[in-house]
C-alpha positions as CSV (number, residue, x, y, z in Angstrom):
1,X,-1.0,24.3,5.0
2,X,1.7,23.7,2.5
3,X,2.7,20.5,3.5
4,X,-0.6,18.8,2.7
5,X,-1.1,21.1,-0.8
6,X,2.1,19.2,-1.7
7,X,0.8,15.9,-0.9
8,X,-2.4,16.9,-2.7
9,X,-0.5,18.1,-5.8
10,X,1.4,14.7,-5.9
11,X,-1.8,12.8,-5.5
12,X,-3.6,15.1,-8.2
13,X,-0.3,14.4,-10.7
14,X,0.5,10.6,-9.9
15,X,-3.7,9.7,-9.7
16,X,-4.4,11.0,-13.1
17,X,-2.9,8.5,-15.4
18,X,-4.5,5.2,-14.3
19,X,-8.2,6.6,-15.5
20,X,-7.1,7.3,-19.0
21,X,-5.4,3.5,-18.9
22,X,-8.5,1.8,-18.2
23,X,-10.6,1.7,-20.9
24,X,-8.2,-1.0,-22.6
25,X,-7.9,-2.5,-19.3
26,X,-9.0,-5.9,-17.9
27,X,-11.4,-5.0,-15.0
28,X,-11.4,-7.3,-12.5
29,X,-12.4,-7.0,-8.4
30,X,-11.3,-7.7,-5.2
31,X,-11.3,-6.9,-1.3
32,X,-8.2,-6.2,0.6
33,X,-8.1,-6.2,4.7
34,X,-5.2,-5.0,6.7
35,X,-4.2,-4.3,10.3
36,X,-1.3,-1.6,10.9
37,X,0.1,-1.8,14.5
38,X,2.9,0.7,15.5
39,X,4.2,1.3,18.9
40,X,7.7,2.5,21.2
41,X,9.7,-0.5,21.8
42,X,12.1,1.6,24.0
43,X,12.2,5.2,23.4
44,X,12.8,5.9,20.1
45,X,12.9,2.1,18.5
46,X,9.3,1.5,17.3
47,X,7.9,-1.6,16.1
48,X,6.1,-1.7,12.9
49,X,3.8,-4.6,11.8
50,X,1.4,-5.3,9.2
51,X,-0.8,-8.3,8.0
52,X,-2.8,-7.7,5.1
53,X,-5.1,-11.3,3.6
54,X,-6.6,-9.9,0.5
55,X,-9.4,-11.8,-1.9
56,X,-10.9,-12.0,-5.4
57,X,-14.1,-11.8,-6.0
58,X,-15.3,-15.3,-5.2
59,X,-13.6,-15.3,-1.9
60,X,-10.3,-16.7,-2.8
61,X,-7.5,-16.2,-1.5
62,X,-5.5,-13.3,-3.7
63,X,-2.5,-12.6,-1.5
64,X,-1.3,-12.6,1.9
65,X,1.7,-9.9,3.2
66,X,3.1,-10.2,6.4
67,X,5.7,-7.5,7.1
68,X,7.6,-7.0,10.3
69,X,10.1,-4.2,10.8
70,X,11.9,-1.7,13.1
71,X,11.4,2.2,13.0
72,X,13.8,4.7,14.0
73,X,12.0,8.3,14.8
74,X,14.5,10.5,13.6
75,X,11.7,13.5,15.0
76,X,8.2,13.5,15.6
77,X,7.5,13.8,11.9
78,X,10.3,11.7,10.3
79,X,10.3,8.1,10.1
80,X,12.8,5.8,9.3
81,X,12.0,1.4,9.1
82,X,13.6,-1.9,7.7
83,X,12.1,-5.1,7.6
84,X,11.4,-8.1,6.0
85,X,8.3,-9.2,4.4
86,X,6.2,-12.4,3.3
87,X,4.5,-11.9,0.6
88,X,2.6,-15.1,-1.0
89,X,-0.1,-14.4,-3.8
90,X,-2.1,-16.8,-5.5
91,X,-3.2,-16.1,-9.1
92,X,-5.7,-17.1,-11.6
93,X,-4.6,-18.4,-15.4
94,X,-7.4,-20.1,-17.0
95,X,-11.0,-19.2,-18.5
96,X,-13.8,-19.8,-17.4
97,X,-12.4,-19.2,-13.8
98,X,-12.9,-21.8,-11.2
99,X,-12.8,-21.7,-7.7
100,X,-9.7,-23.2,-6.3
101,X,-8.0,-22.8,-10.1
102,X,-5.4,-20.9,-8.2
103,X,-1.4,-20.7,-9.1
104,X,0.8,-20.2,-5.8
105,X,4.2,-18.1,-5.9
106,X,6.2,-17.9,-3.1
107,X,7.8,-14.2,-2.9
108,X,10.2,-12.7,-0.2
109,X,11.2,-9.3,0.4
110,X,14.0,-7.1,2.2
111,X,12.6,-3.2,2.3
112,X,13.3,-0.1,3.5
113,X,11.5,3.3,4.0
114,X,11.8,6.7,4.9
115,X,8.4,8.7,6.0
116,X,7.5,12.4,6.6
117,X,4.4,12.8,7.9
118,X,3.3,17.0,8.9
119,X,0.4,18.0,10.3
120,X,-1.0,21.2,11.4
121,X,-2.5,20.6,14.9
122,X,-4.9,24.3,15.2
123,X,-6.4,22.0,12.0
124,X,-5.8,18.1,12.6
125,X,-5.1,18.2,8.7
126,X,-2.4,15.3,7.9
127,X,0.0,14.6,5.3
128,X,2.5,11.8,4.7
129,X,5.3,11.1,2.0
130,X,6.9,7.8,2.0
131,X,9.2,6.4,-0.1
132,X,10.1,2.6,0.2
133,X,12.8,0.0,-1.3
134,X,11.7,-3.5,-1.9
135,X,14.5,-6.3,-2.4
136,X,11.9,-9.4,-3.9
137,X,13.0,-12.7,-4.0
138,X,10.8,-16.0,-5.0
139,X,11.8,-19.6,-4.0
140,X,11.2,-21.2,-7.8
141,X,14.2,-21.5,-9.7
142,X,17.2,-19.1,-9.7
143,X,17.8,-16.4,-7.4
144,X,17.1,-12.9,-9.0
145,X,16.6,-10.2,-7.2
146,X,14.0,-7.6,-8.3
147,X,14.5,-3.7,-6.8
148,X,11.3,-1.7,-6.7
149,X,10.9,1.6,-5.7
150,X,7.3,2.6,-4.6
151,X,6.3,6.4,-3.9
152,X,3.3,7.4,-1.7
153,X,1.4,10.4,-0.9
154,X,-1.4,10.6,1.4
155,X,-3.7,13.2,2.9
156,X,-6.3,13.4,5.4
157,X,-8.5,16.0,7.0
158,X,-11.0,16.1,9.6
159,X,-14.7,16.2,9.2
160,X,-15.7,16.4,12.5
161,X,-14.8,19.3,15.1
162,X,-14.0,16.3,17.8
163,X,-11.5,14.8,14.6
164,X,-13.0,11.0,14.9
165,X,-14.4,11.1,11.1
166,X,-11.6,12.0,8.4
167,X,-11.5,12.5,4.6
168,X,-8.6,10.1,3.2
169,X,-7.0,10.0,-0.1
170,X,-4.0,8.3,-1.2
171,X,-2.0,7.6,-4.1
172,X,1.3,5.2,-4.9
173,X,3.5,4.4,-7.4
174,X,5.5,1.4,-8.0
175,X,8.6,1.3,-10.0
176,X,11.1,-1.4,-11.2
177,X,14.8,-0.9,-11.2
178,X,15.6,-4.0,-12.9
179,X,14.2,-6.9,-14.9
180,X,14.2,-10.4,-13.4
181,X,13.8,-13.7,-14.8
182,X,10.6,-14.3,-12.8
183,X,9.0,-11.4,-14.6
184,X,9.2,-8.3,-12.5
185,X,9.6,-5.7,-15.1
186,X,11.9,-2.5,-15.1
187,X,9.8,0.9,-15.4
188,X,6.7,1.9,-14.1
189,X,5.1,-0.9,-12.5
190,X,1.3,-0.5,-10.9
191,X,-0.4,2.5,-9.3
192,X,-2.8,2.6,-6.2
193,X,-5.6,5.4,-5.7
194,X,-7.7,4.9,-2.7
195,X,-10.5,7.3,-1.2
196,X,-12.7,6.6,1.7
197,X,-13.6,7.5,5.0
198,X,-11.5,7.3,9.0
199,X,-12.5,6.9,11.9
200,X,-10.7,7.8,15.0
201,X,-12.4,5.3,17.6
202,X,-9.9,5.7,20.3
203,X,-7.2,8.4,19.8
204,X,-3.6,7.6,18.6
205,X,-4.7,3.7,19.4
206,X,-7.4,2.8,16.8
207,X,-8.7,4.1,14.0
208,X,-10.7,2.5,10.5
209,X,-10.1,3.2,7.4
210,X,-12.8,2.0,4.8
211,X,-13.2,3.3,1.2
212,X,-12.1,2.5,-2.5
213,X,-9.2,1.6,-4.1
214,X,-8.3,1.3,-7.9
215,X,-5.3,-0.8,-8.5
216,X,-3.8,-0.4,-11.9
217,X,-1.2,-3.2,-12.8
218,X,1.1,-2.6,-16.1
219,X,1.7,-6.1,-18.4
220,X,3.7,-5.8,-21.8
221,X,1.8,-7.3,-24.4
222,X,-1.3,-8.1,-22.5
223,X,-4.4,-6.1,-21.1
224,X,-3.4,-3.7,-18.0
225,X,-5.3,-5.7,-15.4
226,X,-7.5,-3.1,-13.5
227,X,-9.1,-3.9,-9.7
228,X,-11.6,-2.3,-8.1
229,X,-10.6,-2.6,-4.3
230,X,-13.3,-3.0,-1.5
231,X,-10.4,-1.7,1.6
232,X,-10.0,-2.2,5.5
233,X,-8.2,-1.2,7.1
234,X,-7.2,-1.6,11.2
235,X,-4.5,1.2,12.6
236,X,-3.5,0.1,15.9
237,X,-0.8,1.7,17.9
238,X,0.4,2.7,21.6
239,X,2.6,5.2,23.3
């Protein structure tokens, strides 16, 4: 299927920098949840919706997104959405680390995406592309705006001859178009590799996604902070 060896060759290429970047890295570890609901509004207007509460080690709360939007299917297999996203995050800036020592920043985002997704149905293999545009605001101080461009390939393939249990890999790239005062920085910004296993409980309405995900973060002048992601994550959709 040469739609999913091109998302497998972008996976291979994007994937293979963030293990040579570690071993200068700060390694640190967390566990990310999040529920995906998609669905036809009327006809062709879908809703999208995620919610994604994600935690360090010790429970505490790492970041939260919540990020509405509307999708326009252009065809089956193209997508197009906008929407807006709350994105708050909590971080930790002292040693030793304490829980509830915990920094809050208040960010905001416009975005905007366009997805291809192919699949071969003789197969059930799956592939998807997406590119997205994040406009990121905070509420502290002045208002700069901070463009970032994130690229994503996934792939998935079937384990199973009824299709419920799936291979899944993934891997996106985040890039910033501009420096802001709050400290987004322009140039490669953070990569994401995840692996795991799906499963199709009901079809087209609910699937689970568990596995691993390595989160690589890029910081001038400090260590590269490095998490090792425990992922959940809840597809929900209807027709």
């Amino acid at each position: 299927m040469a739609h999913a060896a091109l998302a497998a060759c972008a996976l291979s290429m994007v994937a293979a920098s963030p293990a040579r970047a570690q071993s200068a890295a700060d390694q640190r570890y967390q566990t990310w949840l999040a529920l995906f609901a998609s669905g036809p509004i009327h006809q062709d207007l879908w809703l999208w919706l995620d919610v994604q509460p994600r935690f360090y080690d010790t429970l505490e709360p790492a970041a939260l997104l919540v990020r509405p939007g509307l999708t326009w299917r252009a065809t089956p297999e193209l997508l197009l959405t906008a929407g807006y996203g709350w994105t708050p995050s909590w971080g930790r800036t002292s040693e030793p680390r304490q829980w509830g020592d915990l920094v809050f920043t208040d960010e905001h985002r416009l975005w905007e995406q366009v997805v291809y997704q192919p699949s071969d149905p003789h197969t059930g293999v799956a592939a998807q592309l997406r590119v997205r545009l994040e406009q990121r605001f905070r509420t502290a101080g002045e208002i700069d705006v901070g463009f970032r461009l994130r690229l994503m390939a996934r792939l998935q393939v079937p384990l199973t001859r009824d299709r419920a249990l799936l291979a899944v890999v993934w891997n996106e790239a985040f890039v910033g178009l501009n420096e802001t005062a709050w400290g987004q920085r322009a140039g490669f910004d953070q990569n994401r590799f995840f692996v795991g296993a799906g499963w199709q409980a009901i079809p087209a309405q609910l699937r689970f996604e568990l596995g691993y995900m390595n989160q690589w973060v890029v910081r001038d002048g400090l260590p590269d902070p490095v998490n090792h992601i425990a992922a959940l994550s809840t597809f929900v959709g209807w027709q």
